[in-house]
C-alpha positions in Angstrom: 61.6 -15.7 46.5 60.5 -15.4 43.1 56.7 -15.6 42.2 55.2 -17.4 45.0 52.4 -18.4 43.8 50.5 -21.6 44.4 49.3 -23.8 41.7 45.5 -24.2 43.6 45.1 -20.7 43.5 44.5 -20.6 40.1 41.6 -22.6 40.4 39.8 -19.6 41.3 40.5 -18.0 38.2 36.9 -19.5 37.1 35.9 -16.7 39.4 38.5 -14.0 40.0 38.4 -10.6 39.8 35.4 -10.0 41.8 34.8 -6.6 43.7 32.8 -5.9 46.4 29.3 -3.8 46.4 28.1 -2.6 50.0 25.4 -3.8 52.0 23.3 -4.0 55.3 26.0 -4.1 57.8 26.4 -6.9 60.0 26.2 -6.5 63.6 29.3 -6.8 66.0 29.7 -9.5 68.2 29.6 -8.9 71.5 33.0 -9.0 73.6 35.1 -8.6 71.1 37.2 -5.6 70.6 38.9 -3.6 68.1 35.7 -4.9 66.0 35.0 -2.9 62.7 31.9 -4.5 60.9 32.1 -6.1 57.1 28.9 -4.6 54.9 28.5 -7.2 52.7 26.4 -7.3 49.4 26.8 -8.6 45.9 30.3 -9.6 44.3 30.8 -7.8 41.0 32.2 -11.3 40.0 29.6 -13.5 38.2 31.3 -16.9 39.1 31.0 -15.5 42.9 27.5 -14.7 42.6 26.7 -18.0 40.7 28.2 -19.7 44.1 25.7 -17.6 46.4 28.9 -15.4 47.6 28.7 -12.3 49.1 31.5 -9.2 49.2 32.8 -6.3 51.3 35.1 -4.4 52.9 36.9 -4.7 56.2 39.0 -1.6 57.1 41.8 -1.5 59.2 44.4 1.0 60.4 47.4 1.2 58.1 50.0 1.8 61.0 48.9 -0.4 64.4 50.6 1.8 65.6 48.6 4.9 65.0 45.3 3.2 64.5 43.0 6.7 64.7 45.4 7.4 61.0 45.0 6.3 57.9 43.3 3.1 57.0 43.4 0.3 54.3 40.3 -1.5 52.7 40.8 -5.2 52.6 38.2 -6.7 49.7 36.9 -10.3 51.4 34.6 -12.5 50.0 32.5 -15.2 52.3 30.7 -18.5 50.6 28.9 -19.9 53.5 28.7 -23.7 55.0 25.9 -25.3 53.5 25.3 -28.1 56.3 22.9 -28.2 59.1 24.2 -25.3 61.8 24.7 -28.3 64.1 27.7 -29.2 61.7 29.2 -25.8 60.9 33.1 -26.0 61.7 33.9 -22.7 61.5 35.8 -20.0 58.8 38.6 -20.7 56.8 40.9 -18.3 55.4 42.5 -18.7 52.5 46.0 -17.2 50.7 47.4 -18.5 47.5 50.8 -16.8 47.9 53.0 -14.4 46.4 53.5 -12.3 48.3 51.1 -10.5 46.2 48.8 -12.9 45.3 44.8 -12.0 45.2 43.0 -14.2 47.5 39.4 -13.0 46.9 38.4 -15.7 44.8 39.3 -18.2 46.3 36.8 -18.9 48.8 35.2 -21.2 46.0 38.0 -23.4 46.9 35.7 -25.1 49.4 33.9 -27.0 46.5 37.4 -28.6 45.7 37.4 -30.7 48.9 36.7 -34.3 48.3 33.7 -35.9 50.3 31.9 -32.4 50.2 34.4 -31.6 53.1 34.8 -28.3 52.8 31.0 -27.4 53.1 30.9 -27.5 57.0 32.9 -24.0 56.4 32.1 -20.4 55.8 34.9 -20.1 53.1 36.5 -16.9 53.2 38.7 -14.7 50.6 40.5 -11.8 50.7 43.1 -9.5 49.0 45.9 -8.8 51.5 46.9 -5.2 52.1 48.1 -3.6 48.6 46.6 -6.8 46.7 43.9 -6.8 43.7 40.6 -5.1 44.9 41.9 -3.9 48.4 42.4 -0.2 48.9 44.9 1.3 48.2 46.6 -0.8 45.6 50.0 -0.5 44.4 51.2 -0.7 41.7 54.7 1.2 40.4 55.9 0.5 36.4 53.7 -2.3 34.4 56.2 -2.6 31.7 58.5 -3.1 33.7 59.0 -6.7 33.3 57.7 -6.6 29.4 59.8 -7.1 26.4 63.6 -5.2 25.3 64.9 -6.4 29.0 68.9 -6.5 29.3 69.6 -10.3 29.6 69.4 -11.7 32.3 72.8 -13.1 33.0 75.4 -10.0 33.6 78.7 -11.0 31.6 79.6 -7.4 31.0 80.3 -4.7 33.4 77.5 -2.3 31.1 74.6 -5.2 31.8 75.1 -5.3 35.3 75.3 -1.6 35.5 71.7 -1.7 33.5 70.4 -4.1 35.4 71.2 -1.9 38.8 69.4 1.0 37.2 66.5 -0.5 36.4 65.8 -2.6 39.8 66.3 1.7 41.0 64.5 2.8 38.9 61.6 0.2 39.7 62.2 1.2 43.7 61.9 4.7 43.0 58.8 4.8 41.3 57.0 1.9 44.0 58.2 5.0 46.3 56.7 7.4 44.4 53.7 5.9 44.2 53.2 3.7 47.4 53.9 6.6 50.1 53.4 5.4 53.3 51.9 1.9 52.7 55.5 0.4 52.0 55.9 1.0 55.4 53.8 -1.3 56.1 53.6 -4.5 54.1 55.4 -6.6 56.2 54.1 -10.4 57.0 53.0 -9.1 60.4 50.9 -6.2 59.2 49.0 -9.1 57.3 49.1 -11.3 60.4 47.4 -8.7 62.5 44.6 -7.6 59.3 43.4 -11.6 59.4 43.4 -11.1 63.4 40.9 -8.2 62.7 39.1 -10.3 60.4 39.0 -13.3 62.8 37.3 -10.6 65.3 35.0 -9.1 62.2 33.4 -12.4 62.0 32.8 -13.0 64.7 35.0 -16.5 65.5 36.8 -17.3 68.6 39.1 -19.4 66.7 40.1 -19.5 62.4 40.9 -22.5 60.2 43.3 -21.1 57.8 44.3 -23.0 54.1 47.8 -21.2 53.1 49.5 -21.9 49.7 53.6 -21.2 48.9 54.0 -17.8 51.0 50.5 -18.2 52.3 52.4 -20.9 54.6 54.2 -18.4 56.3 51.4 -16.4 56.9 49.9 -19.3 58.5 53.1 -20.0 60.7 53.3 -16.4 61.6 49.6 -16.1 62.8 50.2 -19.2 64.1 53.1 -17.8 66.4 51.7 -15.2 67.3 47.7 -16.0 68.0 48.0 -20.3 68.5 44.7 -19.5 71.0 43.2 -18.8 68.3 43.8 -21.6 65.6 41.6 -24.3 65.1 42.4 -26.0 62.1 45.8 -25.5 59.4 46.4 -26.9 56.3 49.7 -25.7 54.4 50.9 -26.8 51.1 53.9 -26.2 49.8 55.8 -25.0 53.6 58.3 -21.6 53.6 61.6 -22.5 55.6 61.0 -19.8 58.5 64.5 -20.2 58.7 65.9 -19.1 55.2 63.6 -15.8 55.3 64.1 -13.9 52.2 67.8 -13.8 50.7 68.8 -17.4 51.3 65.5 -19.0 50.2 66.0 -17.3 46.8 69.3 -18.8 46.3 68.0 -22.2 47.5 65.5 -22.0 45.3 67.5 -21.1 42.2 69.6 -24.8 42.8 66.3 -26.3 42.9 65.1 -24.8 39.7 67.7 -25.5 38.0 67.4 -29.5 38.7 63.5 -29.3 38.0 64.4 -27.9 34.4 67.2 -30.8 33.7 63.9 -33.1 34.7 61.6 -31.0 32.3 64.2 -31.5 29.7 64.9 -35.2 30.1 60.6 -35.4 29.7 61.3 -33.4 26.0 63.4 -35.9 25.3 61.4 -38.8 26.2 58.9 -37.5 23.8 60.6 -36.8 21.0 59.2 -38.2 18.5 56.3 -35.8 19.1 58.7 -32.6 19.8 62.0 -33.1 18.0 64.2 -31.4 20.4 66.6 -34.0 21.2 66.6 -38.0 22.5 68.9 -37.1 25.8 67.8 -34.2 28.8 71.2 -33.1 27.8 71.1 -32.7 24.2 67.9 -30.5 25.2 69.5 -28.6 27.3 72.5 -28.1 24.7 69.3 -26.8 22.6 68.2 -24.5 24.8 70.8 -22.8 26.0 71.9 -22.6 22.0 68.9 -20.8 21.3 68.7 -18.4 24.0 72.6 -17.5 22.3 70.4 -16.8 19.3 67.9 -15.0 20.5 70.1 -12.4 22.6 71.6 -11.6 19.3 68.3 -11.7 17.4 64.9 -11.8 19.4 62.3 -13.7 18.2 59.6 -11.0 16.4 61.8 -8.3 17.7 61.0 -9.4 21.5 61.1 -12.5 22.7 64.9 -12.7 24.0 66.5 -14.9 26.5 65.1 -13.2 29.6 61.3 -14.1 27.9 62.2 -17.7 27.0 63.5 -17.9 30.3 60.2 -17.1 31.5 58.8 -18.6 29.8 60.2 -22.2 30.7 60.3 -21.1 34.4 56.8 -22.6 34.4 57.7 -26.0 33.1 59.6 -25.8 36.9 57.1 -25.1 39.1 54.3 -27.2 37.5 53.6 -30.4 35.5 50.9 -28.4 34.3 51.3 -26.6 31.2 54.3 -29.0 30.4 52.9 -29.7 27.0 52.0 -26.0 25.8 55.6 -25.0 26.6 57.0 -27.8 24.4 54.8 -27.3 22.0 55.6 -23.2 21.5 59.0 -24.4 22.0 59.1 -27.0 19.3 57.0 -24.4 17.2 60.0 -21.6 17.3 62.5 -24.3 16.9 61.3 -26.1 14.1 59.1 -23.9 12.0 60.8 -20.8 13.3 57.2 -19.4 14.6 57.7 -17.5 18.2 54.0 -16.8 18.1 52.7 -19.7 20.4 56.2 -18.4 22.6 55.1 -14.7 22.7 51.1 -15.5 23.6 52.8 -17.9 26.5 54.6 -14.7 27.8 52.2 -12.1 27.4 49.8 -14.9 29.5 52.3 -14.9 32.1 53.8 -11.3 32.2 50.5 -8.7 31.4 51.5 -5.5 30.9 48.2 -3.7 31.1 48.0 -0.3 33.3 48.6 -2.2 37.2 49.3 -5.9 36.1 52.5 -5.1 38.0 50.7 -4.9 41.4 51.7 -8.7 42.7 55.4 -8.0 42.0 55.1 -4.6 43.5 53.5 -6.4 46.8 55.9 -9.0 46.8 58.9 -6.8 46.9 56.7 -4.8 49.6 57.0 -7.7 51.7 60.0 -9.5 50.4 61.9 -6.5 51.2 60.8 -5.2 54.6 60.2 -8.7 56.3 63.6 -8.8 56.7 67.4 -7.2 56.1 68.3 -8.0 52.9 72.9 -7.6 52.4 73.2 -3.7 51.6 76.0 -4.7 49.9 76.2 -5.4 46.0 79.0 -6.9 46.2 77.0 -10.0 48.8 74.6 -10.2 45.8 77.4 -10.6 43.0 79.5 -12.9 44.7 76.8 -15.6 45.7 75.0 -15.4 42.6 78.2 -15.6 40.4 79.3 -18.7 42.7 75.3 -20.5 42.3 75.2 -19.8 39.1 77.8 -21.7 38.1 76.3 -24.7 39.0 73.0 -23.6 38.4 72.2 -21.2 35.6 68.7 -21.7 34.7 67.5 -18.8 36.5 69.9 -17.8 39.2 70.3 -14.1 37.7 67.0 -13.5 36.6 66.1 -14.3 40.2 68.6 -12.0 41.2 67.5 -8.9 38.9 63.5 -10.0 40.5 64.9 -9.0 43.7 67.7 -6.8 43.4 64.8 -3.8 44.1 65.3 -4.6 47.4 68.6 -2.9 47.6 67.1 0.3 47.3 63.7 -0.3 48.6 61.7 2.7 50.3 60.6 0.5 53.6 62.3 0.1 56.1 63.5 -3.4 57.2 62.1 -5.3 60.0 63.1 -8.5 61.8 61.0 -11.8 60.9 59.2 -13.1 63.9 60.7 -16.9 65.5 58.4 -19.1 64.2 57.1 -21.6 67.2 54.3 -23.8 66.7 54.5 -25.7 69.9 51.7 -24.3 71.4 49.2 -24.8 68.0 47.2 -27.5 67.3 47.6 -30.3 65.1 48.4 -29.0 61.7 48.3 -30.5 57.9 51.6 -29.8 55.9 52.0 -30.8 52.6 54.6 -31.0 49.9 55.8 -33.0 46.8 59.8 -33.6 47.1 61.2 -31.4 44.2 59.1 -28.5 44.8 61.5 -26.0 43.4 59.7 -22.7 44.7 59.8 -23.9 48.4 61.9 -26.7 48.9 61.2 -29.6 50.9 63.5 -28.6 53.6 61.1 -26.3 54.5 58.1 -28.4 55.2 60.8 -30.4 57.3 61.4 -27.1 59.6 57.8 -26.8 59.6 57.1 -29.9 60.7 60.2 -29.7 63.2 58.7 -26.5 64.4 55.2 -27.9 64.9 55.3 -30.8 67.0 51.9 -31.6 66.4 51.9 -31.5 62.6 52.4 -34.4 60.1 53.5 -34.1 56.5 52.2 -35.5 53.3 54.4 -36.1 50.3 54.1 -36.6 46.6 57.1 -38.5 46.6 59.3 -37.4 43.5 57.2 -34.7 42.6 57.8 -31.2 40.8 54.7 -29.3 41.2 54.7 -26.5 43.8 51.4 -26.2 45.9 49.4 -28.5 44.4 46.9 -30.0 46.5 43.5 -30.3 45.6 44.0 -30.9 42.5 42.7 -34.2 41.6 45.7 -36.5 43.9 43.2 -38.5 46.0 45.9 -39.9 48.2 46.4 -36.1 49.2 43.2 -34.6 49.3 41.7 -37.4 50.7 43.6 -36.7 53.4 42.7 -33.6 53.6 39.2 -34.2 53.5 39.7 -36.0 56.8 41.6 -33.9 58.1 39.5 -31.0 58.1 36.3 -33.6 59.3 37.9 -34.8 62.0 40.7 -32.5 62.8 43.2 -35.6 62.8 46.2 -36.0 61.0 48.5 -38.9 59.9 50.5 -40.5 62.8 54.1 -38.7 62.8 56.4 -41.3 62.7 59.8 -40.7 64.5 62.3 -39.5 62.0 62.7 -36.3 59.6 60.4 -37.1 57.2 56.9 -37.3 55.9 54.8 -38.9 57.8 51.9 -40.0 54.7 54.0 -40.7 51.2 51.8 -40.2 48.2 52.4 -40.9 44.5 52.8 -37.3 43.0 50.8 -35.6 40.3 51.6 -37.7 37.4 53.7 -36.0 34.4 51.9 -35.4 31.2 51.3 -37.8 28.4 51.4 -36.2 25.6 50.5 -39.2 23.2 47.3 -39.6 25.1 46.3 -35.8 24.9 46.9 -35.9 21.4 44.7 -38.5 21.0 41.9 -37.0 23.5 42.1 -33.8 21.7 41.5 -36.0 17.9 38.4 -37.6 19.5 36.8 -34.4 20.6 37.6 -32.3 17.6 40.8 -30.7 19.3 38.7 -29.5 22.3 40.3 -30.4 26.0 38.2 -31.3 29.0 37.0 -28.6 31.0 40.0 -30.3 34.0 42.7 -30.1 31.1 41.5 -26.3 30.0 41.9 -25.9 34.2 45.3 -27.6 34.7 46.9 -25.3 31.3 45.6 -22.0 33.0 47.1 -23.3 36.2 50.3 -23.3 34.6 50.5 -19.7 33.2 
């Protein structure tokens, strides 16, 4: 499932990139086994020391199996409750998705929680297992997704064969470098490192906030440990039953209609964009110039593959909408692919490790499951969804054809069951392309006890708390009071919300003339969200 990664994470990007420093050790709590303390000091980060964090390490064994063998270094971060003892409910873990996705920031998402909610909580971050800061991290070929990349769509026997070398290629060298950790980088390895982290700190029971994959992390641990869950909240809900091949090619029909709606919003604007006045006349445009460009890239780089890319955006989030219109517009009008290329290179860094969330998410992707050993399973289905969707079907394809060849060796995903967990927050907005609303509907089938919230007609993926107060609201209650909406008795949602609202361009126009072509600190937030 291609670039799992939720919207709200990217709210910690105020404060990412924090390491940890070591510090007095903490002392273990007493009946707990398997306990290996956290030393926590300083974070490196200055937005996580601003917000009183601290930082450390938790080690764990690399195989469970063997745990007196090598070990792995999870970075965690903590920002603690700030209410009267007497009110403390508890940790709450936090994943943003990916697979792949750093987490260590993001236990300033606390402070995002209407009502001051999210203060009766010791937040808590962490790089998964490979991730960001954790040790060791993989990472296998950072160019690999840069520029001078075959396109995407195979129409010759000598592109696919490319295409089949390179996704080798890029499995050889994540062998070459991983070793034995890609044997273990499955959803359960992760499962049991926050089950060690439950015990490091301390808690009889977690509350757990999953994003996009960090869903079915939730559902797993949830499975596995529901003793030991308190409180869940999970936006933007894998289908446990699609795990990994089919969810990719559910995803790329859903894609492809979010882009027909992005296109039909071009058009509604375009007196400000000059595209085209019908979705379908900008879709005729877009499909022209990506003709153009695998003939004659933009600067010399910026082919299909990148404008692909770079669009894929506009179909995860109404955020961002505007800056890909505009870069668009730019290279289409005025011929200048600069605000394209800067939209790219924001997206696809190709500094020494910036590949280390794909190389996780294949790690995962690709050993969670059995993916068809077969090619010819792969070209058949994507030739036949592509024909009806062709947005991004094959450049989904090539994200994961790695798995083909990959180094790990397959396992089976666990039966998700959450009959036995407690109540349990799901959220979603209905056109969520990345993880389709059918999956929050398993989920919620799957957990009696949960109820579902929807942005009715939205597009963005993972998107709470970010300023709908009809959904965070209700989240804000939720993790008060530990109620949730009453289910009603059909398969839907249970709580319809308007979704985030699509952008007006007009208006930010006019905002950015008033201030002297500054945004708002919340606008500068919602365009990094996008990229």
């Amino acid at each position: 499932m291609k670039r799992l990664l939720a919207t709200a994470a990217t709210i910690a990007l105020v404060v990412c990139g924090a390491a940890a420093a070591s510090g007095a050790e903490a002392e273990p709590p007493r009946g707990q086994p398997g306990y290996t303390p956290i030393s926590w000091g300083k974070c490196e980060n200055a937005g996580l020391r601003s917000r009183q964090a601290e930082c450390g390490f938790l080690t764990v064994p690399m195989d469970y199996a063997a745990p007196a063998g090598e070990t792995v270094k999870l970075a965690v971060s903590r920002i603690k409750h700030s209410v009267p003892d007497r009110k403390y409910q508890g940790v709450m873990l936090v994943n943003p998705g990916g697979p792949g996705g750093s987490g260590l920031a993001l236990s300033a998402l606390g402070e995002n929680v209407p009502d001051q909610a999210g203060s009766a909580y010791d937040w808590i971050g962490f790089d998964p297992r490979g991730v960001g800061d954790s040790v060791p991290k993989l990472a296998c070929d950072s160019k690999y997704q840069g520029y001078n990349r075959p396109a995407y769509v195979p129409t010759t026997a000598a592109l696919e064969k490319t295409w089949l070398a390179r996704t080798r290629g890029y499995a050889a060298a994540c062998a070459k470098n991983g070793g034995a950790l890609l044997q273990h980088l499955r959803t359960t390895d992760t499962v049991r490192d926050m089950e060690r982290l439950r015990i490091a700190l301390g808690e009889e029971k977690i509350n757990f906030y999953g994003f996009s994959y960090g869903t079915y992390l939730g559902q797993v641990y949830a499975t596995l440990h529901p003793e030991r869950v308190r409180r869940m909240v999970l936006d933007g809900s894998v289908n446990p039953g699609r795990v990994w091949y089919d969810a990719n090619l559910d995803q790329d029909l859903a894609f492809d209609r979010n882009i027909k709606i992005y296109f039909a919003w071009l058009a509604e604007h375009d007196k400000i964009y000059h595209l085209g006045r019908t979705g379908r006349a900008v879709e005729k445009l877009f499909y022209a110039e990506q003709a153009k460009l695998a003939r004659k890239p933009a600067g010399g780089v910026l082919g299909p593959d990148e404008l692909t890319d770079v669009f894929l955006q506009a179909g995860y989030y109404v955020f961002g909408w505007e800056s890909v219109a505009s870069a668009f517009a730019s290279w289409v009008n005025d011929k200048d692919p600069a605000a394209l290329r800067k939209l790219f290179d924001t997206g696809s860094p190709q500094e020494p490790g910036s590949d280390n969330s794909y190389a996780i998410y294949l790690g995962v992707q690709c050993t969670d499951a059995q993916w068809p050993a077969s090619w010819k399973k792969w070209q058949t289905d994507n030739w036949r969804v592509h024909r009806s969707a062709p947005f991004e079907t094959w450049g989904n394809a090539w994200y994961n054809a790695p798995c083909l060849s990959w180094a790990g060796k397959p396992g089976k995903p666990v039966k998700v069951d959450g009959t036995r967990t407690p109540p349990v927050l799901l959220i979603s907005e209905t056109l969520d392309a990345a993880t389709p609303f059918s999956g929050s509907l398993e989920v919620r089938k799957r957990f009696p006890r949960s109820a579902l919230v929807e942005g009715v007609g939205g597009t963005t993926h993972a998107g709470s708390l970010f300023g709908n107060a009809c959904v965070d609201d209700t989240i804000a209650a939720y993790l008060t009071t530990g109620e949730v909406p009453k289910r009603v008795k059909a398969n839907r949602s249970d709580k319809r919300c308007k979704p985030l609202p699509k952008p007006d361009p007009s208006a930010t126009k006019a905002k950015r003339a008033e201030s002297g072509g500054n945004l708002s600190r919340l606008d500068l937030q919602k365009l990094i969200a996008a990229h």
